[in-house]
N, C-alpha and C positions, 0 to 999 in steps of 0.2 A: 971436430973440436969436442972437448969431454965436457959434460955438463956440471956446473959449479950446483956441489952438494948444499953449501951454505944460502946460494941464492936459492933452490929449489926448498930447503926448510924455512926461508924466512920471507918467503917470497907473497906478499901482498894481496892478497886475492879478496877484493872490494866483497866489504859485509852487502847482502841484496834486501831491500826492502821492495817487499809487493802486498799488492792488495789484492789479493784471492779473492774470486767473483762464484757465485755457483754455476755459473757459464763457464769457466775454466775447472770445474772441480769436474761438470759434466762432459769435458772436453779432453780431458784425463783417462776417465772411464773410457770412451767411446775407442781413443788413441791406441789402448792395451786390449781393445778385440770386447767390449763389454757390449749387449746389445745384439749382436753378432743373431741369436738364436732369437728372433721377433716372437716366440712360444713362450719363452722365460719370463714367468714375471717377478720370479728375483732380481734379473739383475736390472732390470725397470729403476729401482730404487738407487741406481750409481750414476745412470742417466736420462730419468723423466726430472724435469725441474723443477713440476704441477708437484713433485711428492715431497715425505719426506728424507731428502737424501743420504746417504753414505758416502765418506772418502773411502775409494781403496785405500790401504794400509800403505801399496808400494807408491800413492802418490808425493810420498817424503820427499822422496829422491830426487822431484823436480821444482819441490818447494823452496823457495831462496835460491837457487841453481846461480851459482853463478857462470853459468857458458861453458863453453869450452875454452876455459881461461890458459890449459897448458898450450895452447895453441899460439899464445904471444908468444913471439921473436924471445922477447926477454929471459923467459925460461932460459932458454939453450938447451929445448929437447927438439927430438927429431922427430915433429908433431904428424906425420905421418904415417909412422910405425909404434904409434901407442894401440892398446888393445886394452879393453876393460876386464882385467883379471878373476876381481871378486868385488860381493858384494854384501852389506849387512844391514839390517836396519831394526833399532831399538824403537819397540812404539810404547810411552811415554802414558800418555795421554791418548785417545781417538784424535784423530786430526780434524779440521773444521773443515766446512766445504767454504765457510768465505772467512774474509774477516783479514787484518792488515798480519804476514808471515814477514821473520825476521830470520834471514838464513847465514850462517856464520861460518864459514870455511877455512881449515886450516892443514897444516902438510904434517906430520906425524910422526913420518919415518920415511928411509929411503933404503934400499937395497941393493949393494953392487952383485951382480951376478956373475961377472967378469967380461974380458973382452971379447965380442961376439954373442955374446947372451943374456944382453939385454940387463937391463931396472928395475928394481919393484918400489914402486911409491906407495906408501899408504897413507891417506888423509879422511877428513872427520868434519862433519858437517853437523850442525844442532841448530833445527827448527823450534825457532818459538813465536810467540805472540805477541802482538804489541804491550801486552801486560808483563811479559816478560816468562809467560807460562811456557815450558818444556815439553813441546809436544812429541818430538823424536829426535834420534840421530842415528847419522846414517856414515856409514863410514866404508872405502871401499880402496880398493887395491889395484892400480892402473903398470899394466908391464910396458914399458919404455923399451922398446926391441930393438932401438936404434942404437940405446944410450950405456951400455955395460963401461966397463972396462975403466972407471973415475977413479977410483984408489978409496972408495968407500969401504963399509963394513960389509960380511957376506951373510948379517944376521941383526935382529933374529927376525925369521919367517913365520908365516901365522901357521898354526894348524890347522888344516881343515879338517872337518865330520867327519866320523867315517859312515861309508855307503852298507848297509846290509847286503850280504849275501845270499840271502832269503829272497824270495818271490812278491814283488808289492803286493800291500793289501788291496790300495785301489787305483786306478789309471781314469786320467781326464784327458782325454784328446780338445784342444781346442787351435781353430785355423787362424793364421793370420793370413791379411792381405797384399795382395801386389804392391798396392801404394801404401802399407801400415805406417811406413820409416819417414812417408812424407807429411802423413800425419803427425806423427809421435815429435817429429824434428820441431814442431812448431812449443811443443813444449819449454823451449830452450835451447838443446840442444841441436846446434846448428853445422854437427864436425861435417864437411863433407863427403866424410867414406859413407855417410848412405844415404844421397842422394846424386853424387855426380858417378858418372863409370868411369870416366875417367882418372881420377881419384883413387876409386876401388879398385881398380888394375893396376896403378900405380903400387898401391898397397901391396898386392897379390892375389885381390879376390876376382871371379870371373864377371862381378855387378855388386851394385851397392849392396849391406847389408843390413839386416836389420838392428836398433839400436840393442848392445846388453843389457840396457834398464828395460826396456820395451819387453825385452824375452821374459827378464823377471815380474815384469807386469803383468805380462800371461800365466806366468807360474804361479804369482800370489795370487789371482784370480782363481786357478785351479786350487789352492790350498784353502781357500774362502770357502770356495764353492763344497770339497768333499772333506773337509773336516771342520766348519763353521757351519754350514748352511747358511753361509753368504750373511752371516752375523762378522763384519768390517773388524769390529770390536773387537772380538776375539783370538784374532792375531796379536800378539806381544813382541816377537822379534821373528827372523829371516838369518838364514845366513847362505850363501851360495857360492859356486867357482865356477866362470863360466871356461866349456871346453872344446867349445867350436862354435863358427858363426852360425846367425838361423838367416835364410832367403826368404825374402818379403814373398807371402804365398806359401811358406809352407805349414803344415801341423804340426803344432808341439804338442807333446802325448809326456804330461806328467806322472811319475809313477812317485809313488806314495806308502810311505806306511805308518803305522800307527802310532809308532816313537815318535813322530816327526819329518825323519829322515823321508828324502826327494832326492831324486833328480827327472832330467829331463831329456826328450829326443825327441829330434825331428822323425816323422815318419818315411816321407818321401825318400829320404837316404839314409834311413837307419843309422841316423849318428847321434852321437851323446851331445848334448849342449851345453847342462845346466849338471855339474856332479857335487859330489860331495855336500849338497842342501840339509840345512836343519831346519825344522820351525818349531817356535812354542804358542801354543795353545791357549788360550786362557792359562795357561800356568800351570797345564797338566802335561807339559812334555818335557822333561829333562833332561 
């Protein structure tokens, strides 16, 4: 059955009120590989509680979360064969490590691709405070592979970045773990393509995978790390497309240059994960 465009734009997805703990700011860090290198006493300051702390920038994404909300029946998508396309996140404000987050979610745009190839959803999320303060938004792009062929519009599609052709300036290798996805899932996110196999087979993968926010969590870690010096702050936005799964245990190896522009690979199979990345800088990359 084709999925009702009007339901999926107008489609209800509960505003989330939470109260941010620095036990959860530090559980955030820890989830996206932070800590990882017990010598670093950078990244100390994302997960010792005794200090005082930094949010990573990419913990927007899980602030007000509301679930895996397309996964209700109700949609009339084929919550199986969704895959997280792309990713973006405007930081606003530094985000807090506690304090009451009001997260607000809404659908944007939809994209018919046609029959056999699948949807492109785009929606928009805006963290803010119980004060009402604006501390980011994040806004990201889910392909529905199940769901093409509704009689939608076949436009308009975002542009992504484009990647240099040139040689990165700098490369971060950082690993993640066997159980990362079963950490990271505690965030909210609870789809089961990464943690049941069953699931992930069903999907088409040979094991669960790791989550796309989780990968981006790695990458914003690597972008903190060699063009901040792990100053949180200093990231201002992200933009990303992701272009293959990553498997819990492998190395992502971010390369970097000094525009901004990223992308990312796993090492173990030399595949590209994360392409087309922009970030800005303090507001020196344009």
């Amino acid at each position: 059955m084709a999925i009702n465009p009007d339901t999926l734009l107008n489609f209800p997805i509960p505003e989330v009120r939470q109260i941010l703990t620095r036990r959860d700011s530090v559980f955030y860090a820890l989830s996206i590989g932070l800590g990882h290198d017990p010598m670093d006493e950078r990244q100390l300051d994302f997960v010792d509680h005794h200090r005082t702390l930094q949010a990573m920038p990419s913990m927007a994404v899980v602030l007000g979360h509301p679930g895996f909300w397309l996964g209700n029946p109700a949609t009339g998508v084929d919550a199986v064969r969704i895959v997280h396309g792309e990713q973006g996140i405007e930081i606003h404000k530094p985000l807090p490590v506690e304090g009451e987050i009001i997260g607000t979610t809404r659908v944007t745009g939809l994209v018919d691709k046609g029959e056999g190839k699948g949807a492109l959803l785009y929606s928009e999320k805006e963290v803010r405070g119980a004060d009402g303060t604006l501390y980011a938004t994040t806004r990201s792009t889910t392909f529905l592979r199940g769901d093409g062929g509704f009689g939608g519009p076949s436009g308009p599609v975002k542009t992504p970045h484009p990647t240099p052709e040139t040689a990165p300036d700098l490369v971060v290798d950082l690993p993640t773990r066997p159980e990362q996805a079963l950490y990271y899932r505690l965030n909210g996110d609870d789809n089961p393509l990464h943690a049941n196999p069953a699931v992930a087979i069903k999907a088409g993968f040979p094991r669960p995978i790791l989550h796309g926010l989780c990968t981006l969590g790695v990458v914003t870690h690597a972008l903190v790390r060699a063009l901040a010096g792990y100053d949180a702050s200093a990231l201002k936005s992200l933009d990303l497309r992701f272009s293959a799964p990553v498997f819990p245990g492998e190395t992502i190896r971010t390369e970097i240059w000094r525009d901004g522009a990223f992308r990312a690979r796993v090492l173990e199979r030399d595949v590209v994960v994360v392409t087309n990345g922009h970030a800005e800088i303090g507001g020196k990359n344009g």
